[in-house]
N, C-alpha and C positions, 0 to 999 in steps of 0.2 A: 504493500500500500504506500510507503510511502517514497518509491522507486515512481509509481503513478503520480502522485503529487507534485516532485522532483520535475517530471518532464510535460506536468500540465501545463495547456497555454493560460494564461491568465492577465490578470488588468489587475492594478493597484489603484485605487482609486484617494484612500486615506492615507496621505505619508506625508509628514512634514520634516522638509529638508534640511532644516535645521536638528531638527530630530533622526537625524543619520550620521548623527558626527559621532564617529566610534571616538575612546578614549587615546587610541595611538595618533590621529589624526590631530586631534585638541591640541594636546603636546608640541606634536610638531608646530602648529600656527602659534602655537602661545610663544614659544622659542623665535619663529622666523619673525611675530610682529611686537615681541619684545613685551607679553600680557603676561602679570603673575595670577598663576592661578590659587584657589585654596587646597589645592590636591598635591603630595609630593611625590607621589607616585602613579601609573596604569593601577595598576592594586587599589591602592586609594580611593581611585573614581569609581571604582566595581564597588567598593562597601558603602560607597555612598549613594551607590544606587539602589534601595532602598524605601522605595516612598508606600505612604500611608493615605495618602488622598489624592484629589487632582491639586493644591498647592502647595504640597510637601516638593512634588515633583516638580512643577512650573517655578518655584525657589532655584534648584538646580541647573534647570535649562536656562533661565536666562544669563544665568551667569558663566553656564559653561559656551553660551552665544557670544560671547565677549570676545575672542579668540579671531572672529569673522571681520576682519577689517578691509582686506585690498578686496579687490576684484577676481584675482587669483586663488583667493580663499575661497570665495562662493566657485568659482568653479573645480576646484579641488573636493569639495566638500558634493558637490553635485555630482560630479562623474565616479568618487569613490562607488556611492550609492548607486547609477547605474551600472557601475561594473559588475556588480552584488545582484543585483537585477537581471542583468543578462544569465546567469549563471542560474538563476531560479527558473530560467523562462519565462519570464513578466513580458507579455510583449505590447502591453501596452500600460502608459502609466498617466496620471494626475497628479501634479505634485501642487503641495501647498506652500506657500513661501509665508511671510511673516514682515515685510519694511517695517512695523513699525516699531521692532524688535532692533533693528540695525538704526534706522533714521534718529532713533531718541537720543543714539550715542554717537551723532556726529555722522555716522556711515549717510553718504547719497543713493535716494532708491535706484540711481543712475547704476551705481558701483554693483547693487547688490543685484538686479533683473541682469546686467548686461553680462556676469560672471557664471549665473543659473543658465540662461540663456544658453550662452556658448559651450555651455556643458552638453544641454539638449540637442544640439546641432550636431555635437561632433557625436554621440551617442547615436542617433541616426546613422550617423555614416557609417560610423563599425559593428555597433551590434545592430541595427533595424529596429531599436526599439521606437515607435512612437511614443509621442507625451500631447501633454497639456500641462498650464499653468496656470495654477488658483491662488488668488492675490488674498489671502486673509486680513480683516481688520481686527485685531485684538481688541475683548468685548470689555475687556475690563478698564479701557483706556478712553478717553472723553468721545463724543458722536463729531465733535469738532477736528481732535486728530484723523478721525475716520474719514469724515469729509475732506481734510488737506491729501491723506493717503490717496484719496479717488484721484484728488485731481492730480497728482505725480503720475498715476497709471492712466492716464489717457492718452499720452502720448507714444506707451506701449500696445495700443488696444491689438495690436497685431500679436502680438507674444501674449496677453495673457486672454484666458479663453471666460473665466469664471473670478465671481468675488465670491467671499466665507466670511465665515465667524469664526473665532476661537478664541480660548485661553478661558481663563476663570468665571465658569459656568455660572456657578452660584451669585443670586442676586445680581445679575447679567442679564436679563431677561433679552429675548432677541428686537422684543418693540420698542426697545432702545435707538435701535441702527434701521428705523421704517424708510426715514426720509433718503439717508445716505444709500439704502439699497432701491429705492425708488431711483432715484438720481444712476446710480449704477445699469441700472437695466435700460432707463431711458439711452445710454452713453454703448449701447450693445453685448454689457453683458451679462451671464448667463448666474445665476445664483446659488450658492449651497449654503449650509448650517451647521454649524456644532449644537446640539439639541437632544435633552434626555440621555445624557448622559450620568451626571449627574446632579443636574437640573431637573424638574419633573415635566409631564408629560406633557403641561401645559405650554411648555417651550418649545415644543415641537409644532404644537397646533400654531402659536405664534411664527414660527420659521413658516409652516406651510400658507396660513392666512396674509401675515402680516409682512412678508420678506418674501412672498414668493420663489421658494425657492424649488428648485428642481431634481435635488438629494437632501435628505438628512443622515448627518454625520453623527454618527454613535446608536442614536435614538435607543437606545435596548430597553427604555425604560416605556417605549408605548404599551408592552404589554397589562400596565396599571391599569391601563384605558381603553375597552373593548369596541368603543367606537370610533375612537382612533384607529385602532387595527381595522377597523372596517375602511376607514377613509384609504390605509395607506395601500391594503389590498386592492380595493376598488381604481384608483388613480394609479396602479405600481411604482408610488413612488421607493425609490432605490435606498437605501439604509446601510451607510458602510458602515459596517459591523469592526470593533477590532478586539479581538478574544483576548491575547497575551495581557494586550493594555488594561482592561478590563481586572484582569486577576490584580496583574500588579499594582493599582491603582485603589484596588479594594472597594471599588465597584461591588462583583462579586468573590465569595470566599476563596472558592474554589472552582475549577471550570466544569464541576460537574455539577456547580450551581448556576451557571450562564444559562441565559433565555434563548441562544442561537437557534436549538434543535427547535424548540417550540415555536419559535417566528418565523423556520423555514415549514416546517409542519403548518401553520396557520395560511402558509403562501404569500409570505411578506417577501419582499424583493432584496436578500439578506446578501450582501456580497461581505468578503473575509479581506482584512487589513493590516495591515501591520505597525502604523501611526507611528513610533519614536522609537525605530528600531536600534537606534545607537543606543539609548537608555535604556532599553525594554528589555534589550540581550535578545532577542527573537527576531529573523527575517520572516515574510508573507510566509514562507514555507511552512517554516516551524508552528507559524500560524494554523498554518491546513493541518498539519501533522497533530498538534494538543485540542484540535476538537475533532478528529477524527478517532485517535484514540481517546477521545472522554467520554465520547456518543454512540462509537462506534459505527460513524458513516460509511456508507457502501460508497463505490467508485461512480453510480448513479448521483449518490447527495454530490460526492464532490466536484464532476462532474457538474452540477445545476448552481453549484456559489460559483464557478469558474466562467460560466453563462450568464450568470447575472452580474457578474463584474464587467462582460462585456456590453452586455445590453443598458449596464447603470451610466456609460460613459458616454463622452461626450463626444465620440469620434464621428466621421461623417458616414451616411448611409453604404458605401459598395467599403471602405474600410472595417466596420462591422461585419459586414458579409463576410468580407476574406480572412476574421477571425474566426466567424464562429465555423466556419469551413473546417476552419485549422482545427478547433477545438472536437468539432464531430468527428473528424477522421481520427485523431490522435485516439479517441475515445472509443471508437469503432474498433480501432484497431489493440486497444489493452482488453478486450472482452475474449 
């Protein structure tokens, strides 16, 4: 089973590429841009990883984002991860970026798009993997930054495909960010959500009513709300799921207490993620791998989150096609 997993085609859709900065990596930029860090060792950063909540953990990431200065950082840090990527068979990906994580400390959105960017460009040419690029607004951070954020990304509208929401869920409510994602979609583009994670379900309804948005990001928590599930069954909206995160985060206890198996039993449009796999210790794979063995999903289930990561994306109509081509025969062909 997990030799199937290994060489499944699949789509990443929840990955934030700040959140791929393995600990060997940090080091090296903390040295090349001259940042001390609080860690004295690769060891060090492993015991500190560690978290208890969603800001136990979001304490750590920003600080270990601090290392991201040139432009050569962001692409450094972007192609490690699709190196990592190709090696999984992702063959298609969504990545979420974060400005307002770099602009607060001086970094230009200029330095930080045009380093991810050139990552995605050269990833194309060697491994084939397609992308896309979702511009996050940090929730926990004023609608006023959110709004200067937009206007920096306009003059990218060709590189990024999607705006979001994330960071500190709680008391973030997403009808914070109405106008600024109003103003977004008027400007062409496309919308997603951090919602119910560990936020309640209400936030989700908020993401779908009030932010129109076209994925919910985590959502695990609609299952509270049975007409929620109806809404999200009935419209398919897409739900990237991220299991590892989930544990470690303390979401749930343990992942034979996760709602994956029940949302995909319900017929909710459940795709598998892998969100901050530098912190998580976990790639997508390892992802398919701990809910396969928790649930014990047949090559059918997995199989149908690999389909739905394709169908949850944002790619264009005959490139859908020529995945899930891919994805049936591979499929056809492990039976």
């Amino acid at each position: 089973m997990k030799d199937f997993i290994v060489g499944l085609p699949k789509a990443e859709l929840h990955i934030h590429i700040e959140g791929t900065l393995e600990p060997e990596l940090m080091f090296t930029l903390s040295k090349r841009n001259n940042i001390k860090l609080p860690f004295q060792s690769i060891e060090e950063v492993h015991q500190a990883y560690h978290f208890h909540n969603l800001a136990s953990f979001l304490s750590i990431y920003y600080q270990c984002a601090s290392v991201l200065i040139e432009e050569q950082d962001f692409y450094d840090l972007t192609f490690a991860y699709l190196q990592l990527a190709n090696i999984q068979n992702i063959r298609h990906i969504e990545i979420f970026f974060d400005p307002q994580t770099h602009t607060k400390r001086g970094i230009s959105f200029d330095t930080v798009i045009h380093g991810i960017h050139r990552a995605l460009v050269d990833a194309k040419k060697e491994f084939n993997i397609s992308s896309h690029l979702i511009m996050c607004f940090l929730r926990d951070l004023s609608v006023d930054s959110a709004a200067e954020t937009l206007q920096s990304a306009l003059a990218f509208k060709d590189w990024i495909i999607a705006v979001g929401l994330d960071s500190a869920e709680m008391h973030n409510p997403p009808n914070k960010f109405t106008q600024v994602f109003n103003d977004a979609r008027k400007n062409g583009f496309l919308t997603v959500a951090h919602a119910g994670e560990e936020g309640p379900p209400e936030y989700i309804w908020e993401a779908l009513n009030e932010l129109k948005v076209k994925r919910i990001d985590h959502g695990v928590r609609c299952l509270e709300d049975p007409i929620l599930v109806e809404e999200l069954v009935e419209r398919q909206i897409p739900l990237t799921v991220c299991p590892v995160s989930n544990i470690k985060l303390q979401v749930f206890k343990t992942m034979a207490h996760h709602t994956i198996k029940k949302m995909l039993d319900k017929g909710l449009r459940v795709t598998i993620n892998s969100d901050d796999p530098g912190f998580f210790k976990e790639n997508l794979n390892n992802n398919f791998i701990a809910v396969q063995e928790a649930f014990g999903f047949s090559k059918q289930n997995l199989y149908q989150f690999a389909k739905n990561s394709f169908l949850a994306s944002f790619i264009s109509p005959p490139e859908l096609q020529k995945f899930l081509n891919e994805l049936d025969d591979y499929y056809a062909n492990s039976q």
